[in-house]
MARBA-3410 file (N, C-alpha, C, O; in Angstrom, 1 decimal):
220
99.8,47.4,164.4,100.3,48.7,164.2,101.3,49.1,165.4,102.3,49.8,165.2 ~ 100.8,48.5,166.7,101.8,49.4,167.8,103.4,48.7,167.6,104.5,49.4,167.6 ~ 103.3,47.0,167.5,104.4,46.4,166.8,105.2,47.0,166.1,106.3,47.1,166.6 ~ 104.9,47.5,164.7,105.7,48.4,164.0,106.0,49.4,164.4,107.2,49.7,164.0 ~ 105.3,50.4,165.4,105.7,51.6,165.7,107.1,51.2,166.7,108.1,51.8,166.7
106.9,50.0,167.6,107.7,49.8,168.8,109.3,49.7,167.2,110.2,50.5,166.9 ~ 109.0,48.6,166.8,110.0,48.3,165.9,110.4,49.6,165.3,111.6,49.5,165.2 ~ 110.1,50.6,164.8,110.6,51.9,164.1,111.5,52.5,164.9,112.5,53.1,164.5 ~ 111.0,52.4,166.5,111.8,53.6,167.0,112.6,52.7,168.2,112.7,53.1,169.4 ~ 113.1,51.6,167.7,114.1,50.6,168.7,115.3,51.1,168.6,115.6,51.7,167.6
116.2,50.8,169.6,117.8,51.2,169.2,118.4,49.5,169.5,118.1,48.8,170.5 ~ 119.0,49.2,168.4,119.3,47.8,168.8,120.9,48.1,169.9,121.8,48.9,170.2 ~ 120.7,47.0,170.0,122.4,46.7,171.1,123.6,47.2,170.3,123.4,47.0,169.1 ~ 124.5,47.7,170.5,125.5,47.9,169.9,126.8,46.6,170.0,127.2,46.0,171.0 ~ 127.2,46.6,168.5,128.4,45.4,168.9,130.2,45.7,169.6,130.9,46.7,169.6
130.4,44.7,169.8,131.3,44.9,170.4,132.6,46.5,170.0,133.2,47.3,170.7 ~ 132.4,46.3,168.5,133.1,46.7,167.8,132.5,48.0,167.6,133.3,48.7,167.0 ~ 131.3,48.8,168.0,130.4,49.5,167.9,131.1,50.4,168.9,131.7,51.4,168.7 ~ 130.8,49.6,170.3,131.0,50.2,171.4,132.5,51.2,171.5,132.8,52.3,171.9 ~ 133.1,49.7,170.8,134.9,50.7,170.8,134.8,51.7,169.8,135.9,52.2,169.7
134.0,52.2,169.1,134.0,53.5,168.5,133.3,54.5,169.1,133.6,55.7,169.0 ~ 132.0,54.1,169.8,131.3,54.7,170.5,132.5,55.6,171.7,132.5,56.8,171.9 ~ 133.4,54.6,172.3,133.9,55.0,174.0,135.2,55.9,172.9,135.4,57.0,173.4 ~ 135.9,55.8,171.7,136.6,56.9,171.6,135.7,58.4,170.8,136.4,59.3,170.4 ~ 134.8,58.4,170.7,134.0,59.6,170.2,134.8,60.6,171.4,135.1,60.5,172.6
135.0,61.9,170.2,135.5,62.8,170.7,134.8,63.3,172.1,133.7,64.0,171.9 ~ 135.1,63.2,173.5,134.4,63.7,174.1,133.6,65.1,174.6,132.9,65.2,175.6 ~ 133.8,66.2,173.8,133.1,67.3,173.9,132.1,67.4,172.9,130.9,67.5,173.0 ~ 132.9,67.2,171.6,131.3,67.2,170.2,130.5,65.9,169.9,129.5,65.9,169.2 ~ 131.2,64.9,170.3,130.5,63.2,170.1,131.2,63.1,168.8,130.7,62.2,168.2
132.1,63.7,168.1,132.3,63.1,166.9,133.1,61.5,166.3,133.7,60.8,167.2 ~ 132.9,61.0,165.2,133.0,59.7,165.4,133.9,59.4,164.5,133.7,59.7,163.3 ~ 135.3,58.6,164.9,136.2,58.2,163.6,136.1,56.8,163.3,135.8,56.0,164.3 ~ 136.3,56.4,162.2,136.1,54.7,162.2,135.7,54.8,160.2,135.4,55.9,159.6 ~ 135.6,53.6,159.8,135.7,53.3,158.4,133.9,53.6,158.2,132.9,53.5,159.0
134.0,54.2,156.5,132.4,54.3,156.4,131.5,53.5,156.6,130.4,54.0,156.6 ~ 131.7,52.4,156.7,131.1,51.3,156.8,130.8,50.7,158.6,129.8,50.2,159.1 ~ 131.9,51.2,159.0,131.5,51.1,160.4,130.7,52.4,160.9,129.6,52.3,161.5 ~ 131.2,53.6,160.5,129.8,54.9,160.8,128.4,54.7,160.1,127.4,55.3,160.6 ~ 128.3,53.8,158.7,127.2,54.1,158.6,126.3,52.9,159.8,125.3,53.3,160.3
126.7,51.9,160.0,126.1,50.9,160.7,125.9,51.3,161.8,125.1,50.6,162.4 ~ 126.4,52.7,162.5,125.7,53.3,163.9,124.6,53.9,163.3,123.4,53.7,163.6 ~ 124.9,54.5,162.5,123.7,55.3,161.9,122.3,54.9,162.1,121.3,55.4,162.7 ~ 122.6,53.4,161.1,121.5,52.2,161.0,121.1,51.6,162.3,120.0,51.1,162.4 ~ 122.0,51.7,163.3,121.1,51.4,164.8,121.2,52.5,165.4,121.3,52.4,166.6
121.0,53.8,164.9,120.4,55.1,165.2,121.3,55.4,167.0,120.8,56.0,168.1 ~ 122.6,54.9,166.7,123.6,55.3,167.4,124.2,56.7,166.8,124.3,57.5,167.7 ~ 124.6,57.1,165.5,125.1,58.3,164.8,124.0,58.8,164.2,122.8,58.4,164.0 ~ 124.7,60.0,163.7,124.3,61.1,162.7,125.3,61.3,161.4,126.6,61.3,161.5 ~ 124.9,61.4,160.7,125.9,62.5,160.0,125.3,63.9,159.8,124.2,64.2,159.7
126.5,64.7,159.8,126.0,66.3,159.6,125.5,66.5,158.0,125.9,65.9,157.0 ~ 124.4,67.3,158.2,124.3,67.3,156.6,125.2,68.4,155.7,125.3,68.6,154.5 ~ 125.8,68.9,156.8,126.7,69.7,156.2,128.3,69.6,155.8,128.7,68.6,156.4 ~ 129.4,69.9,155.1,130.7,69.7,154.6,131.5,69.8,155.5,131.6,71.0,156.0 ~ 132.3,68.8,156.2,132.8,67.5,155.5,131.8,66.5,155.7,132.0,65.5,155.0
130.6,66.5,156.5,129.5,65.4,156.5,130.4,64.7,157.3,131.2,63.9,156.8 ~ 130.6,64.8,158.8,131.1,64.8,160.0,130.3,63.5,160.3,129.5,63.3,159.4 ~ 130.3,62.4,161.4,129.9,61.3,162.1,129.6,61.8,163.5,130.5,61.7,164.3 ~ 128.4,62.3,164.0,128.5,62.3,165.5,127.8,61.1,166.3,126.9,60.4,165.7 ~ 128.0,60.9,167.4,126.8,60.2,168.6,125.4,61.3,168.3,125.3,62.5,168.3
124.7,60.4,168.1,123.6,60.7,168.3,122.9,60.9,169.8,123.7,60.2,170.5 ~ 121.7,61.5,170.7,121.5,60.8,172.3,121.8,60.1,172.5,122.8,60.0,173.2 ~ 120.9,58.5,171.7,121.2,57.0,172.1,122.5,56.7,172.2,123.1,55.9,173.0 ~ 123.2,57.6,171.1,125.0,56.8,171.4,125.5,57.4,172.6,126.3,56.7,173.3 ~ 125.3,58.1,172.7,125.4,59.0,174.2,125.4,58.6,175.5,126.2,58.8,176.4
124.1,57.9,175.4,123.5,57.3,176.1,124.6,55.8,176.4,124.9,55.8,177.6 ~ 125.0,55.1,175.9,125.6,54.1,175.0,127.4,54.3,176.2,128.0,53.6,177.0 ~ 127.7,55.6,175.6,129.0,56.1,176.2,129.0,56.5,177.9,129.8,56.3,178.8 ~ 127.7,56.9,178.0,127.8,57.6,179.7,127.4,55.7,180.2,127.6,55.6,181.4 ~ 127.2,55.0,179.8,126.7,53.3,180.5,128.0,52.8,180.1,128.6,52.4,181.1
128.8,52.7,179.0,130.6,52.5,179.4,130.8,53.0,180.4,130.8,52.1,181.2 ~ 130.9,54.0,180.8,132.0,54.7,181.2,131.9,54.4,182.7,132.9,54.4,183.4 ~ 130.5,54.0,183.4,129.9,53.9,184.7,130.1,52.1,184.9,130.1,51.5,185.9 ~ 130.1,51.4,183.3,129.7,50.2,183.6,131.1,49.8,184.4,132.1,50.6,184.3 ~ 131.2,48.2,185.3,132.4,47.7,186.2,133.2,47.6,185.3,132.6,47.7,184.2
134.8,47.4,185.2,135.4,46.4,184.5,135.0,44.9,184.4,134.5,44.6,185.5 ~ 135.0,44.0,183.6,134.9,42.6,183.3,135.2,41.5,184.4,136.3,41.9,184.9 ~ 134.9,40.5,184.8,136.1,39.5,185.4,136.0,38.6,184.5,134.8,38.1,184.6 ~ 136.8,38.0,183.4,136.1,37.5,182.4,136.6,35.6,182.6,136.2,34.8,181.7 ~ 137.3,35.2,183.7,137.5,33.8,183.7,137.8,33.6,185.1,138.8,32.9,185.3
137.0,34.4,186.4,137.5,33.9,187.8,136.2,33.2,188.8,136.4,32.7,189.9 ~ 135.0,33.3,188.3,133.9,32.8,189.2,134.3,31.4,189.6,135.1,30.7,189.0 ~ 133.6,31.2,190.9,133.9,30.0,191.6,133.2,28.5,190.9,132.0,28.3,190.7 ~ 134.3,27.8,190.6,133.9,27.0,190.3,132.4,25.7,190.8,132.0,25.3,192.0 ~ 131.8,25.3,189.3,130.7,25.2,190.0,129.5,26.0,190.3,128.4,25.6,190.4
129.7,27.0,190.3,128.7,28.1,190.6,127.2,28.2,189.0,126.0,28.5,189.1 ~ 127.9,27.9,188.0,127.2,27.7,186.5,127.7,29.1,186.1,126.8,29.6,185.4 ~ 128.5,29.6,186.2,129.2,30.4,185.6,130.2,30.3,185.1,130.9,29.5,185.7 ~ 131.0,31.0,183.9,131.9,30.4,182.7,133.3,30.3,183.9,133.4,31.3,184.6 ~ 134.3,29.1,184.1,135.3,29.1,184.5,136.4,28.3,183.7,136.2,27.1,183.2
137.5,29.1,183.5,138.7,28.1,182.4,138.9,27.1,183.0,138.7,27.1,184.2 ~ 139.3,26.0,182.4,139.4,25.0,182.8,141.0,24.8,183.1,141.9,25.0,182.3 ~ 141.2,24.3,184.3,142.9,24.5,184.4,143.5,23.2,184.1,144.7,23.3,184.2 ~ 143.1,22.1,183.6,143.0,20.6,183.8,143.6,19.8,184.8,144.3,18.8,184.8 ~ 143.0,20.8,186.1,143.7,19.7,187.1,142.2,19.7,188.1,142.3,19.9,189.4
140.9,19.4,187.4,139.6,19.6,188.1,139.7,17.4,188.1,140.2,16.5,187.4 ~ 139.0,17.6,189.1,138.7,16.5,189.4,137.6,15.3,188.4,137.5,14.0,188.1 ~ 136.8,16.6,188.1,135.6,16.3,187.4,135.1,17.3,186.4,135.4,18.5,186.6 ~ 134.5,16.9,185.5,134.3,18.2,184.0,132.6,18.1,184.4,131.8,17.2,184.5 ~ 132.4,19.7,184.5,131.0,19.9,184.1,130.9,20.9,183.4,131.9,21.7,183.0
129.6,21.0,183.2,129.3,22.4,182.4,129.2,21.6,180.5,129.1,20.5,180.1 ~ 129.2,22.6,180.1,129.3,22.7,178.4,130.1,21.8,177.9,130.9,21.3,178.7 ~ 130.2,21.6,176.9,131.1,20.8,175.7,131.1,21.1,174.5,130.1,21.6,174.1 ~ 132.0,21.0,173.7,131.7,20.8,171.7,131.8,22.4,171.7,132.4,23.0,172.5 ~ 130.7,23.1,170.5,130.7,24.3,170.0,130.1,24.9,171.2,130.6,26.1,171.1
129.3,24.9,172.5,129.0,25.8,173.4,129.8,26.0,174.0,129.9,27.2,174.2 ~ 131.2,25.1,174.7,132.3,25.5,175.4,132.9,26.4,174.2,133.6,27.4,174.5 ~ 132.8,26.0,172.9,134.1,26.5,172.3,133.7,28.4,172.5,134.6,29.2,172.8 ~ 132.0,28.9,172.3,131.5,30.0,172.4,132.0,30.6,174.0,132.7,31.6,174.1 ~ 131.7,30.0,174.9,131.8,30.5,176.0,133.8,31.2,176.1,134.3,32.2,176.5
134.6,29.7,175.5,135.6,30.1,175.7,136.3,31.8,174.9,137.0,32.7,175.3 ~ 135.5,31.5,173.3,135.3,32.7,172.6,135.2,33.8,173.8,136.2,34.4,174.2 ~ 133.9,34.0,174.2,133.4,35.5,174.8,134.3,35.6,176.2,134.5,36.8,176.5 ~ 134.7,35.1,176.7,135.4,35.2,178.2,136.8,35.6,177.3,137.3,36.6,177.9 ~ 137.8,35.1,176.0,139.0,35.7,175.9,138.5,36.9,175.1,139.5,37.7,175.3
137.6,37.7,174.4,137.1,38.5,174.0,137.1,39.5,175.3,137.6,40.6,175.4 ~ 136.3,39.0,176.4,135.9,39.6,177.7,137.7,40.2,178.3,137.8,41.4,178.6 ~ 138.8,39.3,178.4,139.7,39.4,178.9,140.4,40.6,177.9,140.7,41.7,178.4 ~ 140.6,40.4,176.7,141.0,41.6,175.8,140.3,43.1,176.2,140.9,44.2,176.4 ~ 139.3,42.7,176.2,138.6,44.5,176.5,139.0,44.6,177.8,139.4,45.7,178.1
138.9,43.7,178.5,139.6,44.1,180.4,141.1,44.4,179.9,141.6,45.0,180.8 ~ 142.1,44.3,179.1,143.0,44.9,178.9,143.3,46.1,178.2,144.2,46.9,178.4 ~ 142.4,46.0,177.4,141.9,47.6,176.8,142.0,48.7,177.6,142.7,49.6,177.5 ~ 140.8,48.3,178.7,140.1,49.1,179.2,140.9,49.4,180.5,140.6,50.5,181.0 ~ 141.9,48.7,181.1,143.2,49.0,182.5,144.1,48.9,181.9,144.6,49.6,182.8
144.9,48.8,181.2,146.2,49.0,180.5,146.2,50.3,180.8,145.1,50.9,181.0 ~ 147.4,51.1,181.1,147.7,52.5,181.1,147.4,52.7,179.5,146.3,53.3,179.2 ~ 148.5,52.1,178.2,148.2,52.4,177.4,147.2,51.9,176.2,147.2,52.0,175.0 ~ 146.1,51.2,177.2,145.2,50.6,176.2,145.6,49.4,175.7,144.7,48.7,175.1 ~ 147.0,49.0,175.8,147.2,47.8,175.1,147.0,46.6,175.6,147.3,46.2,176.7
146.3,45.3,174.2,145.7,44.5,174.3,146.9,43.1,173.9,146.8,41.9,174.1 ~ 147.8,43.8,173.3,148.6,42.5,173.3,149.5,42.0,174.6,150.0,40.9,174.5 ~ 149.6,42.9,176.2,149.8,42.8,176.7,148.7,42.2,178.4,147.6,42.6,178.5 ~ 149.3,41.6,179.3,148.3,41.2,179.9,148.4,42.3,181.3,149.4,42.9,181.6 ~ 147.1,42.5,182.0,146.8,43.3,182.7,146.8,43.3,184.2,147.8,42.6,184.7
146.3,43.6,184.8,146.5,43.7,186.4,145.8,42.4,187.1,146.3,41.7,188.0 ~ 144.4,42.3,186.4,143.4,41.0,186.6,144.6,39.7,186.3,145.1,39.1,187.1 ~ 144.7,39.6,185.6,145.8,38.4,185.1,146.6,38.2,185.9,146.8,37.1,186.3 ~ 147.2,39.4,186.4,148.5,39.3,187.6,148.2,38.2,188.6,148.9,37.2,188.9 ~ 146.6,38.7,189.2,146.1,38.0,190.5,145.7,36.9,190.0,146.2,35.9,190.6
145.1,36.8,189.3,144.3,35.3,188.8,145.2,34.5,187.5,144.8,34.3,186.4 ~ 146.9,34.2,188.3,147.8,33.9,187.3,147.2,32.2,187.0,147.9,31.7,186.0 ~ 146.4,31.4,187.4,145.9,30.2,186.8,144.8,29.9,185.7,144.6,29.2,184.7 ~ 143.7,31.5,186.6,142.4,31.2,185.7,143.2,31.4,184.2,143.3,30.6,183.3 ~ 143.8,33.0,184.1,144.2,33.7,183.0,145.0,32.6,182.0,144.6,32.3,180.9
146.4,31.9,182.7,147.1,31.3,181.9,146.2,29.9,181.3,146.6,29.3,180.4 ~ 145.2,29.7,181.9,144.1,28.4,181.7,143.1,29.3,180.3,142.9,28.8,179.1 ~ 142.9,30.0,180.6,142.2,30.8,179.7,142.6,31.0,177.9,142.0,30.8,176.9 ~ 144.1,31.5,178.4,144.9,31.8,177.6,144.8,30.5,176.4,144.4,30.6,175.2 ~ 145.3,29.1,177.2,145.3,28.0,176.2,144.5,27.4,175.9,144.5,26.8,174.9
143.3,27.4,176.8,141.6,26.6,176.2,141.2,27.6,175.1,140.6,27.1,174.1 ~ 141.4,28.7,175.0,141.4,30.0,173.8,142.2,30.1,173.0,142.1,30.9,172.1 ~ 143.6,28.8,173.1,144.4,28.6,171.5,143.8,27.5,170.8,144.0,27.1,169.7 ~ 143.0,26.9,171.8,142.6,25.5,170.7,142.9,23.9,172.0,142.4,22.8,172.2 ~ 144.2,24.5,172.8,144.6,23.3,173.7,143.5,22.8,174.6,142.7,23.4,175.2
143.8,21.0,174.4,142.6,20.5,175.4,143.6,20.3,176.6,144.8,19.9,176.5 ~ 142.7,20.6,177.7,143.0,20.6,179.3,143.1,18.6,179.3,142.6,17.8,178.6 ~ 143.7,18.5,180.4,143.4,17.2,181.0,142.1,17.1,181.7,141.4,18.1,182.1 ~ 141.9,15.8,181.7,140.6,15.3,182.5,140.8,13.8,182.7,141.5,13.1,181.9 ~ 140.4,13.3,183.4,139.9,11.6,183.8,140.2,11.1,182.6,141.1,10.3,182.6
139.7,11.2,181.7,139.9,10.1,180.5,140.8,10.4,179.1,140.9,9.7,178.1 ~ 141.4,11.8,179.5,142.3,12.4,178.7,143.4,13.2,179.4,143.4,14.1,180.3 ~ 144.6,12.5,178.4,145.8,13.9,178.7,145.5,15.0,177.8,144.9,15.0,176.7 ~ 146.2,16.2,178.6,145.9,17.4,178.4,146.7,18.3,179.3,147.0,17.9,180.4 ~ 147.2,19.7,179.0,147.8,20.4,179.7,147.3,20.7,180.9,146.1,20.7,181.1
148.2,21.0,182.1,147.9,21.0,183.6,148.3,22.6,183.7,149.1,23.1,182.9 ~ 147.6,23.4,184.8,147.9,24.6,185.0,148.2,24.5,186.9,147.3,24.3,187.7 ~ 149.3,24.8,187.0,149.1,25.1,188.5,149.7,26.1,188.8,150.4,26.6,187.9 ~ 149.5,26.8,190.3,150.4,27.7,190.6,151.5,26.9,191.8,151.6,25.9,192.4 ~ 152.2,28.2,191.7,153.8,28.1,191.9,154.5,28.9,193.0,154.2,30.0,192.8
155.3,28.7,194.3,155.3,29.8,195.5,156.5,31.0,194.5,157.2,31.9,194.8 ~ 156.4,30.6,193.7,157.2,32.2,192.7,156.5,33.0,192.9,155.4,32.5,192.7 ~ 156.4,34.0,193.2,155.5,35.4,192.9,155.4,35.4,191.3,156.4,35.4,190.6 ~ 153.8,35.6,190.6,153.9,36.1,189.4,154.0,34.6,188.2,154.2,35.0,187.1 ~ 153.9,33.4,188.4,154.2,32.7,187.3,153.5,31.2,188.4,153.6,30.9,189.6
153.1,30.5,187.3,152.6,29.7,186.9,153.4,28.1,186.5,154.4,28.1,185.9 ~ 152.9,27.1,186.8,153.7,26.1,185.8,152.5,25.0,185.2,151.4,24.6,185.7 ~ 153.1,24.7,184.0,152.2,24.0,183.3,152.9,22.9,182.5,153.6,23.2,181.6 ~ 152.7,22.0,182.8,152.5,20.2,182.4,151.7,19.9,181.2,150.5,20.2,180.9 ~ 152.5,19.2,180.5,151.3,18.3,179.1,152.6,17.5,179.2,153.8,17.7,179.4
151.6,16.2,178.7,152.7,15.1,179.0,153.5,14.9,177.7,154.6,14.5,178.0 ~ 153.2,15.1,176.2,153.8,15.3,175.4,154.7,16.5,175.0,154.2,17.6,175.1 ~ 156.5,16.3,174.3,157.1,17.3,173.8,156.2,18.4,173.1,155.8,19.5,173.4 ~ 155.9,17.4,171.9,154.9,18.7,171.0,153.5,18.9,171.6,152.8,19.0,170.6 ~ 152.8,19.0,172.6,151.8,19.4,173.3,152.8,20.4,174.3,152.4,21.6,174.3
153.6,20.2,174.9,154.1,21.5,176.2,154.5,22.5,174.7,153.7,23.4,174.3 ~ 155.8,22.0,173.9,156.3,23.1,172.9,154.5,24.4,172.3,154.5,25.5,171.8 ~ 153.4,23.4,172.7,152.2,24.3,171.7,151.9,25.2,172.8,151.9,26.4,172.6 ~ 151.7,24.7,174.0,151.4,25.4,175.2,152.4,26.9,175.3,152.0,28.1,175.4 ~ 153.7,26.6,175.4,154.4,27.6,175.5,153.9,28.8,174.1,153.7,30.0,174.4
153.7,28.2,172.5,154.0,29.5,171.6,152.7,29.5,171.9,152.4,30.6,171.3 ~ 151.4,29.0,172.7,149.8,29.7,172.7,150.0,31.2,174.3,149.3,32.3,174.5 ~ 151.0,30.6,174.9,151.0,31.2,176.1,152.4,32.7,175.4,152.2,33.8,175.8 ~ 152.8,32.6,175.0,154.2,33.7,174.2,153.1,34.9,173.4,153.0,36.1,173.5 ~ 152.5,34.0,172.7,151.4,35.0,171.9,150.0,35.5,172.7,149.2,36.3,172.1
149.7,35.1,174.1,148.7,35.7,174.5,149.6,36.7,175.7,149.1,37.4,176.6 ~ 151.1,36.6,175.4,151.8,38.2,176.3,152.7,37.3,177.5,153.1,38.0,178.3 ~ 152.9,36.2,177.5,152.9,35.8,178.6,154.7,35.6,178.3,155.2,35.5,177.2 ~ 155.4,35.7,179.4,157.0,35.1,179.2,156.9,33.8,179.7,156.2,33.6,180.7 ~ 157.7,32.7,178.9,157.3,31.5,179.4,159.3,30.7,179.2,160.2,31.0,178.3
159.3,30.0,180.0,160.4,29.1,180.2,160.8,27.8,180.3,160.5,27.3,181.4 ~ 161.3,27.0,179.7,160.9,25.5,180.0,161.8,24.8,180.9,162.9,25.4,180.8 ~ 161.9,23.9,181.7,162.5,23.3,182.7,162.0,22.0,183.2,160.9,21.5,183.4 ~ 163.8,21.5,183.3,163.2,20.0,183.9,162.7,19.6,185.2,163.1,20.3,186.1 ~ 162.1,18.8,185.4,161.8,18.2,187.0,163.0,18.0,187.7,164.0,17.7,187.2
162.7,18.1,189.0,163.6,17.1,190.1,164.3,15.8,189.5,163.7,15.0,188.8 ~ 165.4,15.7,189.7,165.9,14.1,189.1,165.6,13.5,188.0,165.4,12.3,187.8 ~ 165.6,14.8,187.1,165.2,14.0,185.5,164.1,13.8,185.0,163.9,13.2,183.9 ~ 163.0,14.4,186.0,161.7,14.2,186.0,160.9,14.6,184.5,161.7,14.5,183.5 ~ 159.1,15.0,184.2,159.4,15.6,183.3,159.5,16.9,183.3,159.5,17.6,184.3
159.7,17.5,181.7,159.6,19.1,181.9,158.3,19.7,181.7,157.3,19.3,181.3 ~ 158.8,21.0,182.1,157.5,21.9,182.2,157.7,23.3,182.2,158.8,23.8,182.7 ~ 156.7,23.9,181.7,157.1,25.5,181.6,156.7,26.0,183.3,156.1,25.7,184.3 ~ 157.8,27.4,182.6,157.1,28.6,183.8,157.1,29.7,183.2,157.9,30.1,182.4 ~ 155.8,30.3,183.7,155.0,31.2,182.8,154.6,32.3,183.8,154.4,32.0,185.0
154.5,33.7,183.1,154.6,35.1,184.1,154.5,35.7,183.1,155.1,35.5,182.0 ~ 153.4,36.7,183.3,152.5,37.7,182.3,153.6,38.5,182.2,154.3,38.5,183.2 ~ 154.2,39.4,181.2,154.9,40.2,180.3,154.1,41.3,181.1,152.8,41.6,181.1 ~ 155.4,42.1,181.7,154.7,43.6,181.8,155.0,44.8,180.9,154.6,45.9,181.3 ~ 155.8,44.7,179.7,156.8,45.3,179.0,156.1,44.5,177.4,156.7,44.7,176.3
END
């Protein structure tokens, strides 16, 4: 019996997608915009209300409330810079000496939630909220981000027993350069790096050497 009672009156976690309706609720009345199907699903985790009255309005309920004042206090993200080694998620730049950590469908999740993680860190510091562009974190951490960027298009990094794109930095202020030893492997790197905001350039080595891009987060 106490089981059920606990289970009746739980508020489950809100999803990602939850929360971003939750943090734009009108701030004076809690009211809530978003498709019916996304209002009634707060409802159902006893995040909203509806009014029983006309137009039958969406507000935060406490718990969503509750929900919005823990946004609003929570840190921003760092969503790809812990020190490597540490057992915390780090992009892979492919110029590590040695691979540890995860593999297969768990790296592919991890890599999922950290560019997920990096989007809402752009959301959330952008002057204008915008997510197709990259943010202030990116600026500083121009290796983790641009590493991030392509283990999150699909591209494999180098390692010991594989080629794979290389990320280094560069005494340029602001940009990056990055190596794959094949044409059509750099050409993918650049359109995965163009589409996650980045301006990217290609160029040859020293004396004919090979080429390689340079890459610098789009502020515009």
């Amino acid at each position: 019996m106490r089981t059920a009672e606990r289970g009746a009156g739980a508020v489950k976690p809100p999803t990602a997608a939850q929360r971003r309706i939750i943090e734009a609720a009108d701030p004076e009345t809690g009211r809530l915009s978003g498709t019916p199907a996304q209002l009634t699903g707060l409802v159902r985790a006893r995040l909203a209300f509806r009014h029983p009255r006309p137009p039958h309005a969406y507000f935060l309920s406490p718990a969503g409330h509750r929900v919005r004042d823990e946004e609003v206090r929570r840190p921003a993200p760092d969503p790809a810079g812990p020190v490597p080694g540490s057992g915390v998620f780090a992009a892979r730049t492919g110029t590590e000496a040695s691979v540890a950590g995860s593999e297969g469908a768990a790296r592919a999740r991890e890599v999922r939630d950290a560019w997920e993680g990096l989007m809402e860190l752009r959301r959330m510091t952008n002057a204008d909220g915008a997510r197709a562009r990259p943010c202030a974190w990116e600026r500083t951490h121009l290796v983790q981000a641009a590493a991030l960027a392509l283990e999150a298009a699909g591209l494999p990094p180098a390692r010991p027993d594989r080629e794979g794109y290389e990320v280094r930095g560069t005494p340029q202020p602001e940009a990056v350069a990055v190596r794959e030893p094949s044409p059509d492997g750099l050409r993918a790197c650049a359109a995965a790096l163009e589409r996650a905001g980045w301006q990217v350039g290609e160029h040859a080595g020293p004396r004919g050497g090979a080429r390689y891009l340079l890459a610098s987060p789009r502020r515009t």
